[in-house]
Every structure is written in C-alpha cells, then in structure tokens.
PDB file of N, CA, C and O in Angstrom:
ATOM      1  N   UNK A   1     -21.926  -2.539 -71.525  1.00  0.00           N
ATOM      2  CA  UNK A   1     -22.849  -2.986 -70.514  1.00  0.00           C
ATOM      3  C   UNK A   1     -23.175  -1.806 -69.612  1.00  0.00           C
ATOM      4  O   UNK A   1     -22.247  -1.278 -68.998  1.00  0.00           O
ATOM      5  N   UNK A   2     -24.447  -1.338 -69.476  1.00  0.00           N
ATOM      6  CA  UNK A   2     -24.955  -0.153 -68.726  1.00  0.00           C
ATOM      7  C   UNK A   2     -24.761  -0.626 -67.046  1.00  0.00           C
ATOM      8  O   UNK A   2     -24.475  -1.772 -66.702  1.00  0.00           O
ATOM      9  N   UNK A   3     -24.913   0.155 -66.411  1.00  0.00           N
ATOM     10  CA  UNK A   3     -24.918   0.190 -65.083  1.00  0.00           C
ATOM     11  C   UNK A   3     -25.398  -1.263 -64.274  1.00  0.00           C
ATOM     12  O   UNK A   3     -24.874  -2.126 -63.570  1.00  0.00           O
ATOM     13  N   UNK A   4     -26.762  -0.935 -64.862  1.00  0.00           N
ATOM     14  CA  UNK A   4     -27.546  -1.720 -64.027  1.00  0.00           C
ATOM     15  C   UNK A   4     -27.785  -3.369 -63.746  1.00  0.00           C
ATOM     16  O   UNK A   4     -28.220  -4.114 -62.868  1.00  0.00           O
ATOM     17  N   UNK A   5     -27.102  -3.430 -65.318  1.00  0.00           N
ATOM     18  CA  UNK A   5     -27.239  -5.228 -65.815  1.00  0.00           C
ATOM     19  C   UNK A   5     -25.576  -5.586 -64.832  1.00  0.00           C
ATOM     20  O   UNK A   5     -25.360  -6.558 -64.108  1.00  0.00           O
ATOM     21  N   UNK A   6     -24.727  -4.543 -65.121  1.00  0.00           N
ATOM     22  CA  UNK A   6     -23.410  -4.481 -64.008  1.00  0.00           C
ATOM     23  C   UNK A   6     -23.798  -5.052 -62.520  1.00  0.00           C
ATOM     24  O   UNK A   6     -23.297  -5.976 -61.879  1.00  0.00           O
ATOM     25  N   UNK A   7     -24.948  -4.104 -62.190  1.00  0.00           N
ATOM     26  CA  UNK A   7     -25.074  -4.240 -60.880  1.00  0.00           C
ATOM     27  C   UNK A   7     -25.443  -6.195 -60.587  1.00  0.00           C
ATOM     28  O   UNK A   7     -24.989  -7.054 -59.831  1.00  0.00           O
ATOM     29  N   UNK A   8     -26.562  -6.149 -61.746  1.00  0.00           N
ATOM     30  CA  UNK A   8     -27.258  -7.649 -61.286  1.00  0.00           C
ATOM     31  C   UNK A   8     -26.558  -8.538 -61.498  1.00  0.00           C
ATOM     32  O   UNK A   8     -26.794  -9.585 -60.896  1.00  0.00           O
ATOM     33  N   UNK A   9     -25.314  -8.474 -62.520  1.00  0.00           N
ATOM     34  CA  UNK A   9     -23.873  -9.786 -62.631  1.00  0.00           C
ATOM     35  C   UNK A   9     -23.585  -9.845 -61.804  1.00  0.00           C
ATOM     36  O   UNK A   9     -23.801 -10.917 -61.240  1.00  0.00           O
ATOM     37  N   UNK A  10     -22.847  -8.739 -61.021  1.00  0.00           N
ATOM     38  CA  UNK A  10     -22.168  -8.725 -59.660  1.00  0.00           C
ATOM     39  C   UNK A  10     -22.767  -9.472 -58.655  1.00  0.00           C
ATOM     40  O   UNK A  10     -22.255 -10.435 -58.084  1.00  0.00           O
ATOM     41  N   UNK A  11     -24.288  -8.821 -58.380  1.00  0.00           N
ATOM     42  CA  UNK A  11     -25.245  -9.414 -57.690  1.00  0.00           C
ATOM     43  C   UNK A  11     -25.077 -10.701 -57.488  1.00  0.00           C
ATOM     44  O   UNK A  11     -24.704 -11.176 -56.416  1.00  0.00           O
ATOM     45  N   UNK A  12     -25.492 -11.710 -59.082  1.00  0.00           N
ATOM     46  CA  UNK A  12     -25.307 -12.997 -59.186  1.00  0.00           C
ATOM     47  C   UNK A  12     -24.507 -13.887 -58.926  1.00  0.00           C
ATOM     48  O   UNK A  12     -24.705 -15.050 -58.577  1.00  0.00           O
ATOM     49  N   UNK A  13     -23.179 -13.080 -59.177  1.00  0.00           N
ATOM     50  CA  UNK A  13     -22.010 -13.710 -59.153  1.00  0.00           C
ATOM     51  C   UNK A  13     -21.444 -13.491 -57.127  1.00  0.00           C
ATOM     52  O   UNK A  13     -20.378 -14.041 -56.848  1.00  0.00           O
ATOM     53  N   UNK A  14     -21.748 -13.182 -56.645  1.00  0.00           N
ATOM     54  CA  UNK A  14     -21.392 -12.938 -55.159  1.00  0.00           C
ATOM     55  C   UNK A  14     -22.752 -13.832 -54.315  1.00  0.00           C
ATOM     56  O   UNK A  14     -22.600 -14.560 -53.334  1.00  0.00           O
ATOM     57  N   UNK A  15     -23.966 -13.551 -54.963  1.00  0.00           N
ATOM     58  CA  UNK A  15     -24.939 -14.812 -54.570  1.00  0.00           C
ATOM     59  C   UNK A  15     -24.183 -16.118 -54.334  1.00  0.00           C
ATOM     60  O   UNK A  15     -23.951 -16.715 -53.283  1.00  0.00           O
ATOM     61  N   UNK A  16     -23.756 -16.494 -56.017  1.00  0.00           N
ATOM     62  CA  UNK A  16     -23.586 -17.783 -55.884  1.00  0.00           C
ATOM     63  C   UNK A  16     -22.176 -17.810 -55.381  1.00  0.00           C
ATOM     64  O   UNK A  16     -21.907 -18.984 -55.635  1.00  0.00           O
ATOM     65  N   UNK A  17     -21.359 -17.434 -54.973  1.00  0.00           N
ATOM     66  CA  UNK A  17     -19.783 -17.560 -54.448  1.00  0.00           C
ATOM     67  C   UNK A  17     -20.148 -17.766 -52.984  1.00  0.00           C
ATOM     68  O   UNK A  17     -19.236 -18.330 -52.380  1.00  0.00           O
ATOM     69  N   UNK A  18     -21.270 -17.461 -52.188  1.00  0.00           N
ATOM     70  CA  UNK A  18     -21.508 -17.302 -50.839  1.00  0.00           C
ATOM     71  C   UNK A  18     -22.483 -19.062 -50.487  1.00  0.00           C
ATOM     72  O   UNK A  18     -22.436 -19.667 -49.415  1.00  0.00           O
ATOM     73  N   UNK A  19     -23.165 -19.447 -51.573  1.00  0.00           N
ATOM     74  CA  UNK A  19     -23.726 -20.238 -52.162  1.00  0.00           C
ATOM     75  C   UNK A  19     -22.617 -21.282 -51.939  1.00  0.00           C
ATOM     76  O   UNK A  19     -22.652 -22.014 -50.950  1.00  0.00           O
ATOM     77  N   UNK A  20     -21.629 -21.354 -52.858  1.00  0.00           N
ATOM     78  CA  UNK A  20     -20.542 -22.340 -52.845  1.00  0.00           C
ATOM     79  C   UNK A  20     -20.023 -22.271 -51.656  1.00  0.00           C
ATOM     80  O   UNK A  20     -19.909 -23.348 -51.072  1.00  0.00           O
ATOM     81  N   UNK A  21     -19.705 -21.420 -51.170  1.00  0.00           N
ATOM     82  CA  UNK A  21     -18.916 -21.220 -49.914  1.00  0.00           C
ATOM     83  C   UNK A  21     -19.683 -22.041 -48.672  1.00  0.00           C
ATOM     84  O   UNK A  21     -19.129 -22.592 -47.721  1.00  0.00           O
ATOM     85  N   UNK A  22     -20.930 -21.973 -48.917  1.00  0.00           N
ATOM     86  CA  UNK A  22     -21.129 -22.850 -48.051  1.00  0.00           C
ATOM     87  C   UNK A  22     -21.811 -24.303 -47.914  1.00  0.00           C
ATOM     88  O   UNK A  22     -22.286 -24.814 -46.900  1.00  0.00           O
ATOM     89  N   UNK A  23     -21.725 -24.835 -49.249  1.00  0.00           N
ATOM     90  CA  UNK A  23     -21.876 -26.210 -49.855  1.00  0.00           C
ATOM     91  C   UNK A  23     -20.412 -26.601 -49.355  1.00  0.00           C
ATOM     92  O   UNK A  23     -20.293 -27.493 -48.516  1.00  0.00           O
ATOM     93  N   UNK A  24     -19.215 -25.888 -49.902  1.00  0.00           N
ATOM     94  CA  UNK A  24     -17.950 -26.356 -49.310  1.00  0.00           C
ATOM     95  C   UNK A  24     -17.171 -26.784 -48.010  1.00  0.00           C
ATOM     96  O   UNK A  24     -16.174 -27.462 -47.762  1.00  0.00           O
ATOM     97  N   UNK A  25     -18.483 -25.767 -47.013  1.00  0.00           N
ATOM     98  CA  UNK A  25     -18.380 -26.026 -45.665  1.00  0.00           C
ATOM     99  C   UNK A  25     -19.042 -27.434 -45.288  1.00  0.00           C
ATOM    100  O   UNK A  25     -18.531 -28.194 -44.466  1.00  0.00           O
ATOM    101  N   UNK A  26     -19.974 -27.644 -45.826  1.00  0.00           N
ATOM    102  CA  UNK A  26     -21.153 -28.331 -45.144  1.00  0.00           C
ATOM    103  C   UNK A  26     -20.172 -29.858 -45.840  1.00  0.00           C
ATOM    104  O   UNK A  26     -20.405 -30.928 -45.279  1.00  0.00           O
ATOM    105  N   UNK A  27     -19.520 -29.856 -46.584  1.00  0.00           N
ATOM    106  CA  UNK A  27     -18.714 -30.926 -47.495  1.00  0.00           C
ATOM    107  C   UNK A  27     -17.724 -31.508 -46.109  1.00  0.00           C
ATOM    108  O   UNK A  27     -17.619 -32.424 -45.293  1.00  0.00           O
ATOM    109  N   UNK A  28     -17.153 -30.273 -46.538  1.00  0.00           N
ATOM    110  CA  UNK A  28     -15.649 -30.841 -45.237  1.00  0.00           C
ATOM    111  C   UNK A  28     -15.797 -30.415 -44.216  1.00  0.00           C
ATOM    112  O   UNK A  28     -14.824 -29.993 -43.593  1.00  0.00           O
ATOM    113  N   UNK A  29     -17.146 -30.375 -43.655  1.00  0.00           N
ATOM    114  CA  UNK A  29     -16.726 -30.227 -42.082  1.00  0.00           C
ATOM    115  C   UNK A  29     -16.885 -31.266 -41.167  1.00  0.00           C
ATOM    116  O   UNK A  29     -17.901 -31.950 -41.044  1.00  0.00           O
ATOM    117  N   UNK A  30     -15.400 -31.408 -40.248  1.00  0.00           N
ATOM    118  CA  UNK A  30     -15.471 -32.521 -39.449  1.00  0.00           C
ATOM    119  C   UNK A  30     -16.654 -33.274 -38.366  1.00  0.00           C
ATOM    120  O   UNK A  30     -16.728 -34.367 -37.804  1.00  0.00           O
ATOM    121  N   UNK A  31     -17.289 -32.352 -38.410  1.00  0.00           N
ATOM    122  CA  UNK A  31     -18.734 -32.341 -37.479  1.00  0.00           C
ATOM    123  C   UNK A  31     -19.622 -33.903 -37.879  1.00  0.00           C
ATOM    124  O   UNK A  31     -20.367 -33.998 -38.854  1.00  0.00           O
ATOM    125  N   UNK A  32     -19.309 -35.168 -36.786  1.00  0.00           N
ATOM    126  CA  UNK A  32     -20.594 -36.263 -37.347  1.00  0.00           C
ATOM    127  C   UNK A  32     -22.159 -35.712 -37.362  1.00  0.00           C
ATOM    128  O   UNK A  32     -23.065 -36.049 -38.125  1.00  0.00           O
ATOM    129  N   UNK A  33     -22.183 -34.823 -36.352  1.00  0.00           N
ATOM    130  CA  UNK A  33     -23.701 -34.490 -36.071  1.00  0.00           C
ATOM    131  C   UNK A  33     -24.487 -34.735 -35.453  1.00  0.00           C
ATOM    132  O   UNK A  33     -25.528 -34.113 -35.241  1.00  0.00           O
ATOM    133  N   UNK A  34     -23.995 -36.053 -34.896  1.00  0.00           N
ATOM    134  CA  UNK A  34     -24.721 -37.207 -34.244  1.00  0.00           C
ATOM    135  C   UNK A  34     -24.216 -36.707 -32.804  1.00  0.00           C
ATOM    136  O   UNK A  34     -23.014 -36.445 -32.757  1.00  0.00           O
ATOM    137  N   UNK A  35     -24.863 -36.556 -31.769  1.00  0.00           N
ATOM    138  CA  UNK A  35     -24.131 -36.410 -30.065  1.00  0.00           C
ATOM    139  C   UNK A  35     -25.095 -37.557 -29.479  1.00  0.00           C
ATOM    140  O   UNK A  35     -26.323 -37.528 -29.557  1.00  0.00           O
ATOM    141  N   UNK A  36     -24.099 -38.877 -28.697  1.00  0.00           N
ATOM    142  CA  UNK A  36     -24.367 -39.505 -27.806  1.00  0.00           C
ATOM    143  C   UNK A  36     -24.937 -39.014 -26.493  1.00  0.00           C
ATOM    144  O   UNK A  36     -24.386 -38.282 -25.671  1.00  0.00           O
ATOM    145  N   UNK A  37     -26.092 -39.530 -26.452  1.00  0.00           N
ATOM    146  CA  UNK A  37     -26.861 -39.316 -25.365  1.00  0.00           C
ATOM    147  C   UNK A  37     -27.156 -40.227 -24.293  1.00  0.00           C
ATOM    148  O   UNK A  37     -27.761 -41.191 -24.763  1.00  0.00           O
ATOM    149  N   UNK A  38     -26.981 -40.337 -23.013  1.00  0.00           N
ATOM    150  CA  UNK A  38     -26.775 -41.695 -22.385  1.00  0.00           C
ATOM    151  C   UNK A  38     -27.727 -41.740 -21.517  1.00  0.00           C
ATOM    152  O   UNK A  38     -27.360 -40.924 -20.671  1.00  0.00           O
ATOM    153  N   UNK A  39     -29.008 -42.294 -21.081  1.00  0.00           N
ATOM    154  CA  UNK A  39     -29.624 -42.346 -20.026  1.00  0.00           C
ATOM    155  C   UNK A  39     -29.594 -43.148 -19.449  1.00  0.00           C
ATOM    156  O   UNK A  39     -29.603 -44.313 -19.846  1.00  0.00           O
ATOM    157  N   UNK A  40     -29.535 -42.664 -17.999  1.00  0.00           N
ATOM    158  CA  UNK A  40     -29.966 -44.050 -16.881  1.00  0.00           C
ATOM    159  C   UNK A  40     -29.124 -43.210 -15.671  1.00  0.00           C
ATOM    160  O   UNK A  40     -28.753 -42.038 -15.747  1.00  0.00           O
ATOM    161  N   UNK A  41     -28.922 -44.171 -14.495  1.00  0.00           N
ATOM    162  CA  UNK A  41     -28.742 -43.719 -13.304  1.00  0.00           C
ATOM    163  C   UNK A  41     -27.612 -43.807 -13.163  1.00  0.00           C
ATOM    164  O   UNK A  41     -27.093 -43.041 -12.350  1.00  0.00           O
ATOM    165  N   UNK A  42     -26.877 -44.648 -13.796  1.00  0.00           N
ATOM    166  CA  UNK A  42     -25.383 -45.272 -13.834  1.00  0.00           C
ATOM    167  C   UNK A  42     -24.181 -44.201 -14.295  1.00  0.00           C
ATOM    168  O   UNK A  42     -24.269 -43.687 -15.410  1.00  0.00           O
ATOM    169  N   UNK A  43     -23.316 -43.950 -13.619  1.00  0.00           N
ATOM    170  CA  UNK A  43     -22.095 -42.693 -13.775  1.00  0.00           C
ATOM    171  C   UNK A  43     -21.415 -43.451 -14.704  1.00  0.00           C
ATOM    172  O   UNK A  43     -21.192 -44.608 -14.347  1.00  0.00           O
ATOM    173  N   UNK A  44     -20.898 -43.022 -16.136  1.00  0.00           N
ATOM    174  CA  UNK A  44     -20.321 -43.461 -17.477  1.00  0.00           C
ATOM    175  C   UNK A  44     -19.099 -42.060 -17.041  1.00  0.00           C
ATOM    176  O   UNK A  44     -19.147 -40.907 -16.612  1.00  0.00           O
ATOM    177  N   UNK A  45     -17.562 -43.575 -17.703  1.00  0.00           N
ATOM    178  CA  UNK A  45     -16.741 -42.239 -18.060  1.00  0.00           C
ATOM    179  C   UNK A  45     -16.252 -42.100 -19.499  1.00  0.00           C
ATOM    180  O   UNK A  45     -16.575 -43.128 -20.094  1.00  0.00           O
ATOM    181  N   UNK A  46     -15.503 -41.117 -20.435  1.00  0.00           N
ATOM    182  CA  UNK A  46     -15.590 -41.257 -21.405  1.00  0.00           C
ATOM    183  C   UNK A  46     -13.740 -42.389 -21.842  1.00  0.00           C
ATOM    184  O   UNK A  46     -12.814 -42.685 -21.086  1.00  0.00           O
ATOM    185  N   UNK A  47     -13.875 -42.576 -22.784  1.00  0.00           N
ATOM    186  CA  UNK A  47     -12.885 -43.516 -23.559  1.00  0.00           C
ATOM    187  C   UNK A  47     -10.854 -43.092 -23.018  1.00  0.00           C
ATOM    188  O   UNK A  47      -9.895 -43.862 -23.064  1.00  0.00           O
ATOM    189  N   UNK A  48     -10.884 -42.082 -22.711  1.00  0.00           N
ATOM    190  CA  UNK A  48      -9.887 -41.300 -22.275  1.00  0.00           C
ATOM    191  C   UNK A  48      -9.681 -41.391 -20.660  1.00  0.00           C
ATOM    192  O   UNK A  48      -8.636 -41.283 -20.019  1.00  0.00           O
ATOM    193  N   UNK A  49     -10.694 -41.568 -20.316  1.00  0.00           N
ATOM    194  CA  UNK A  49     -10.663 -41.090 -18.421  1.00  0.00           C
ATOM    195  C   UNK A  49      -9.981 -42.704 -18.115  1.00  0.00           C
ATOM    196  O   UNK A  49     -10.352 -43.769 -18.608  1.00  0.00           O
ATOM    197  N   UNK A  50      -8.839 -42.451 -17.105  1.00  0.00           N
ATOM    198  CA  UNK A  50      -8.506 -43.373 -16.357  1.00  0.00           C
ATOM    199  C   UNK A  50      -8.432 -43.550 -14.969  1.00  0.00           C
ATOM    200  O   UNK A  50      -8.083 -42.595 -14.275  1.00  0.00           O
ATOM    201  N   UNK A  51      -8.761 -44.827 -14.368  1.00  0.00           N
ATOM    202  CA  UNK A  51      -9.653 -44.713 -13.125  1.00  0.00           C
ATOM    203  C   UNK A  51      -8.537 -44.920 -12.128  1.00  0.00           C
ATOM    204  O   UNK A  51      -7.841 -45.918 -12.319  1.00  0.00           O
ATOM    205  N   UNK A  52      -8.184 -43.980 -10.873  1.00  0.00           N
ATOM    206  CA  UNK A  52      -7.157 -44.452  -9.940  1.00  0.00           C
ATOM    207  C   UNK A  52      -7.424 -44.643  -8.716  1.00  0.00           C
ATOM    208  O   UNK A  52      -8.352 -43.968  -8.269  1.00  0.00           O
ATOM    209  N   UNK A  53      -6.749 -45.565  -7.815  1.00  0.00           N
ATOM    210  CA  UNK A  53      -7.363 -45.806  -6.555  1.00  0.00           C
ATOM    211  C   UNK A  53      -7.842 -44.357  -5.904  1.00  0.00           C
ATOM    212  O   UNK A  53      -7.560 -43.176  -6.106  1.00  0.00           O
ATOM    213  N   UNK A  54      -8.754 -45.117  -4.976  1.00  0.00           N
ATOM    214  CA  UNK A  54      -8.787 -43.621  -4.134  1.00  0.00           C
ATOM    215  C   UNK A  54      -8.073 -42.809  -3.419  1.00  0.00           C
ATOM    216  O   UNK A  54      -8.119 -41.583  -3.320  1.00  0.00           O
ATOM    217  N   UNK A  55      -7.197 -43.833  -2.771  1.00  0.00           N
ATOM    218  CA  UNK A  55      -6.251 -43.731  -1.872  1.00  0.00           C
ATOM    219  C   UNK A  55      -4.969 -42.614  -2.026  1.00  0.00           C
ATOM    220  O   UNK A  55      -4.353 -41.915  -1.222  1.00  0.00           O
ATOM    221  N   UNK A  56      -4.910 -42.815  -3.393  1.00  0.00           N
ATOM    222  CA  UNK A  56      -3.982 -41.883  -4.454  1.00  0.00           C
ATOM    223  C   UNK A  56      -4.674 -40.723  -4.589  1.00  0.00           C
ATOM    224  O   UNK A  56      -4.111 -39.660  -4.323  1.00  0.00           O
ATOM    225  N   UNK A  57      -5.954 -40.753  -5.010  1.00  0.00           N
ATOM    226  CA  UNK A  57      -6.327 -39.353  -5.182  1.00  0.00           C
ATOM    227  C   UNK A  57      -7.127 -38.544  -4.423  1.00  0.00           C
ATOM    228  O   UNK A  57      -7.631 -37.487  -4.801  1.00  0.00           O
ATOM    229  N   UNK A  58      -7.264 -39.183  -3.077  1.00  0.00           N
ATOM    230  CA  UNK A  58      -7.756 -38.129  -1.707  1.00  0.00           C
ATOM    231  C   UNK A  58      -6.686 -37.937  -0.544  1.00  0.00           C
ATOM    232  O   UNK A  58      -6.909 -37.477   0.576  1.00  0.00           O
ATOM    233  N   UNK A  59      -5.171 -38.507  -1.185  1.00  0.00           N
ATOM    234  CA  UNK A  59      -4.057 -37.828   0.202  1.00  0.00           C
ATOM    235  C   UNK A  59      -3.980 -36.293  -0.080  1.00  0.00           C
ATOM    236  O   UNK A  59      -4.316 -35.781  -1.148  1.00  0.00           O
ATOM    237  N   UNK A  60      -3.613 -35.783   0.746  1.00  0.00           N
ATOM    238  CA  UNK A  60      -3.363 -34.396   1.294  1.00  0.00           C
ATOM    239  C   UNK A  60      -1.892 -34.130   1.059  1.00  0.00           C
ATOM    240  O   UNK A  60      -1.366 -35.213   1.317  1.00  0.00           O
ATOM    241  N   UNK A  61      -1.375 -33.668   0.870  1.00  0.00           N
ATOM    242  CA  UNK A  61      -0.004 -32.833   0.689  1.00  0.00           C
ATOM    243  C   UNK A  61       0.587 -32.767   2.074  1.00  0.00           C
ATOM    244  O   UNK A  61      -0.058 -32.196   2.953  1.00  0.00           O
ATOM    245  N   UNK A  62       1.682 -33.269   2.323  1.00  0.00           N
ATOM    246  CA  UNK A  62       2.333 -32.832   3.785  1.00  0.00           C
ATOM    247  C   UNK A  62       2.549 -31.825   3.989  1.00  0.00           C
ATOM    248  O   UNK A  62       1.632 -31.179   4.495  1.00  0.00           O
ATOM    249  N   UNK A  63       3.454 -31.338   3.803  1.00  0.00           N
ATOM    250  CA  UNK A  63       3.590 -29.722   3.862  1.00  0.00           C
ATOM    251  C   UNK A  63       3.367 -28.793   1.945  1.00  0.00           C
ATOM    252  O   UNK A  63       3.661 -29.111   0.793  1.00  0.00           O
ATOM    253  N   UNK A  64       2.766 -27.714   2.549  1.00  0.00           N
ATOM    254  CA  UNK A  64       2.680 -26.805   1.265  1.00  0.00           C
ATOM    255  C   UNK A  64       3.740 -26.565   0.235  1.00  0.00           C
ATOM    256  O   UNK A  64       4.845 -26.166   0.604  1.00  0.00           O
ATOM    257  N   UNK A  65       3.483 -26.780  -1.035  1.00  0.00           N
ATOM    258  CA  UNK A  65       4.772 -26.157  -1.416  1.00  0.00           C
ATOM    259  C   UNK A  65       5.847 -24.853  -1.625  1.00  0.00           C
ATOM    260  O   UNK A  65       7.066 -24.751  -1.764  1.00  0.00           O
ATOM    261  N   UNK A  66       4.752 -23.961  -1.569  1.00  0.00           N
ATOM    262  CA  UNK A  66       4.914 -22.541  -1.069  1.00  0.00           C
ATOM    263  C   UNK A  66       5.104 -22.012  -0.363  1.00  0.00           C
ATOM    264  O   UNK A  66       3.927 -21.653  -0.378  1.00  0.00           O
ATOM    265  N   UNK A  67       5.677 -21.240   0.779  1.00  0.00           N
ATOM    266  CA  UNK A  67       4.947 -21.024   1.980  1.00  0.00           C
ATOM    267  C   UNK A  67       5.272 -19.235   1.749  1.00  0.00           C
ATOM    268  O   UNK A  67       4.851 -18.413   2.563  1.00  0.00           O
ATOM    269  N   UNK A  68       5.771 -18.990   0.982  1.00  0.00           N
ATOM    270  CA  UNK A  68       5.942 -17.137   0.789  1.00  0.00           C
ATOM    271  C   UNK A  68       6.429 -17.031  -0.700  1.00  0.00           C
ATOM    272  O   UNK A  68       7.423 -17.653  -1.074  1.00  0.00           O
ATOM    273  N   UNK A  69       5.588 -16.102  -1.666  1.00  0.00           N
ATOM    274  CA  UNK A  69       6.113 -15.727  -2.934  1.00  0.00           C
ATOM    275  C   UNK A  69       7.408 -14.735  -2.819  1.00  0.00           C
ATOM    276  O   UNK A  69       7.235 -13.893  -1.938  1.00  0.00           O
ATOM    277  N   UNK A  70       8.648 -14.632  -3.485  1.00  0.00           N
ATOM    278  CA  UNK A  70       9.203 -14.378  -3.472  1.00  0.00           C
ATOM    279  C   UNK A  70       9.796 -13.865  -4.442  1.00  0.00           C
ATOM    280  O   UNK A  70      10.855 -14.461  -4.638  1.00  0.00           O
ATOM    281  N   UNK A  71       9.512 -12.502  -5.610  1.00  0.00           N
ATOM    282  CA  UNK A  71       9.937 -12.327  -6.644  1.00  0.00           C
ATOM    283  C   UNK A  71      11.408 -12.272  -7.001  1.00  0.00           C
ATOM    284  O   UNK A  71      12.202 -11.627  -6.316  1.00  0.00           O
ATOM    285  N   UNK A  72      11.797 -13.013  -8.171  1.00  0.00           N
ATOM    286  CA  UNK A  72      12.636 -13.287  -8.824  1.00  0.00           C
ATOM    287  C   UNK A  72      13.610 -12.166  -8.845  1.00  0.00           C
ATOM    288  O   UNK A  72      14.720 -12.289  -8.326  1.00  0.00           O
ATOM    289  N   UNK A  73      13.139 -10.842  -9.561  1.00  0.00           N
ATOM    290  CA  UNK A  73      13.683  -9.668 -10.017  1.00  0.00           C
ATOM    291  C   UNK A  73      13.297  -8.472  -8.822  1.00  0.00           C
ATOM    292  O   UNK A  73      12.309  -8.570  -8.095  1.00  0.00           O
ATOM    293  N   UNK A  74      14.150  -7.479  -8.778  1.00  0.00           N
ATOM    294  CA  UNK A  74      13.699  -6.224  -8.335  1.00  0.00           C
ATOM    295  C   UNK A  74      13.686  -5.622  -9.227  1.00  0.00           C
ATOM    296  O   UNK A  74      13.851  -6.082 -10.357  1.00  0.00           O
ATOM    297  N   UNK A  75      13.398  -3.896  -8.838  1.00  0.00           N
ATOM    298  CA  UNK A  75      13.244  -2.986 -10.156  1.00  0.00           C
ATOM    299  C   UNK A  75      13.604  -1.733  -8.902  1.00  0.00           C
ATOM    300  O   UNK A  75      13.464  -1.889  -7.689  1.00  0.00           O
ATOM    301  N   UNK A  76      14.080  -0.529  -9.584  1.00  0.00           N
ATOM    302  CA  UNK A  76      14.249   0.991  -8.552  1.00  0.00           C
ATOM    303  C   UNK A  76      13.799   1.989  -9.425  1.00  0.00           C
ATOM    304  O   UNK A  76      14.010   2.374 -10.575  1.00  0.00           O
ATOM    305  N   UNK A  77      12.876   2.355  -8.145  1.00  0.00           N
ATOM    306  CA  UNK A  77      12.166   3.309  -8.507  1.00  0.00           C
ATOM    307  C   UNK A  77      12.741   4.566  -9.909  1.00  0.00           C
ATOM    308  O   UNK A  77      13.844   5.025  -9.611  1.00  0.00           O
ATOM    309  N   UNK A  78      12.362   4.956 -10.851  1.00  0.00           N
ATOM    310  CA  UNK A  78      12.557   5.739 -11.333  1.00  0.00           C
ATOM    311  C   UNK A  78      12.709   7.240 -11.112  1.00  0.00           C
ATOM    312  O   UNK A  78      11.997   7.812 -10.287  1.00  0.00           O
ATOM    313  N   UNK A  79      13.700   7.946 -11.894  1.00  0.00           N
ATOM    314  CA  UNK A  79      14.096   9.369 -10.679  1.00  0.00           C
ATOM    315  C   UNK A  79      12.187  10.148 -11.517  1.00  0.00           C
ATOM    316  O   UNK A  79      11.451   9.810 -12.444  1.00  0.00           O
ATOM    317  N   UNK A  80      12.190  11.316 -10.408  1.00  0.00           N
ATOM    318  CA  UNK A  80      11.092  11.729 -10.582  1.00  0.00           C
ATOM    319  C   UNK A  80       9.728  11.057 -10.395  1.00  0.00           C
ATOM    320  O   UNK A  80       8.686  11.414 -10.945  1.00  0.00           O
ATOM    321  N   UNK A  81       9.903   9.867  -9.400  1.00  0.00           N
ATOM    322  CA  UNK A  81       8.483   9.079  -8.683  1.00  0.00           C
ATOM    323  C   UNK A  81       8.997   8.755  -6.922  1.00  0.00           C
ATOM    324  O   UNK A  81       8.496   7.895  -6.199  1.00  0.00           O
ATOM    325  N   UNK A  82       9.935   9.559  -6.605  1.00  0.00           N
ATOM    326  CA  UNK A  82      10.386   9.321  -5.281  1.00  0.00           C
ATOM    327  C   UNK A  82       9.715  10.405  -4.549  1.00  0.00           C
ATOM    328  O   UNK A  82       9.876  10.521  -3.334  1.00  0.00           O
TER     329      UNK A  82
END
C-alpha cells in the first residue's frame, strides 16, 4: 500500500472514530434537554428548598464567635533572615 491510499485509511478511519465518539455521547448523556421555565409574578421554590420561620432566620448572634484570630502554631525565624 503506497503512501497516499495510507494517508486516506487513516483519514477514514479517525473520521469515523470521532463520528462514533460522538453518537456515544449524544446516547448516554444524562442531559433531558428540556429546562423548566416558569412565568408569572409568583416567587416558586425548587423541590429541595425548605421553608423556616422567620423568626429563626433573621435573629442576630449575641455575641461574635471570634473576637481575635489566634494562630495555632509558631515558627522562628530562620538563621540568616534576622
């Protein structure tokens, strides 16, 4: 087989592998395709969100829990940076 008919197998054969490759995608990919679109004026939450009084979720913290970082570890200087 001369060069050139080489070249156009190859050719063919990497066409169609890129070909499959992405028939295989389009097969199994989890994607419905479909995105819910909701109109109107009305605030929707999704299937997951759970709703809590307000009361619970606009108190304030009494005191901070932080009030100074304080690292864990020290370290000393290395000789020749003093």
């Amino acid at each position: 087989m001369n060069s050139r008919k080489l070249k156009l197998v190859s050719a063919a054969a990497g066409a169609s592998a890129v070909v499959a490759m992405g028939a295989l995608t389009a097969v199994f990919s989890e994607d419905s395709g479909s995105a819910t679109v909701v109109s109107g004026s009305e605030i929707t939450l999704g299937e997951t969100t759970t709703i809590q009084e307000a009361s619970t979720i606009m108190k304030a913290a009494s005191t901070p829990e932080t009030t100074m970082a304080v690292p864990e570890m020290t370290a000393e200087v290395p000789d020749g940076f003093r």
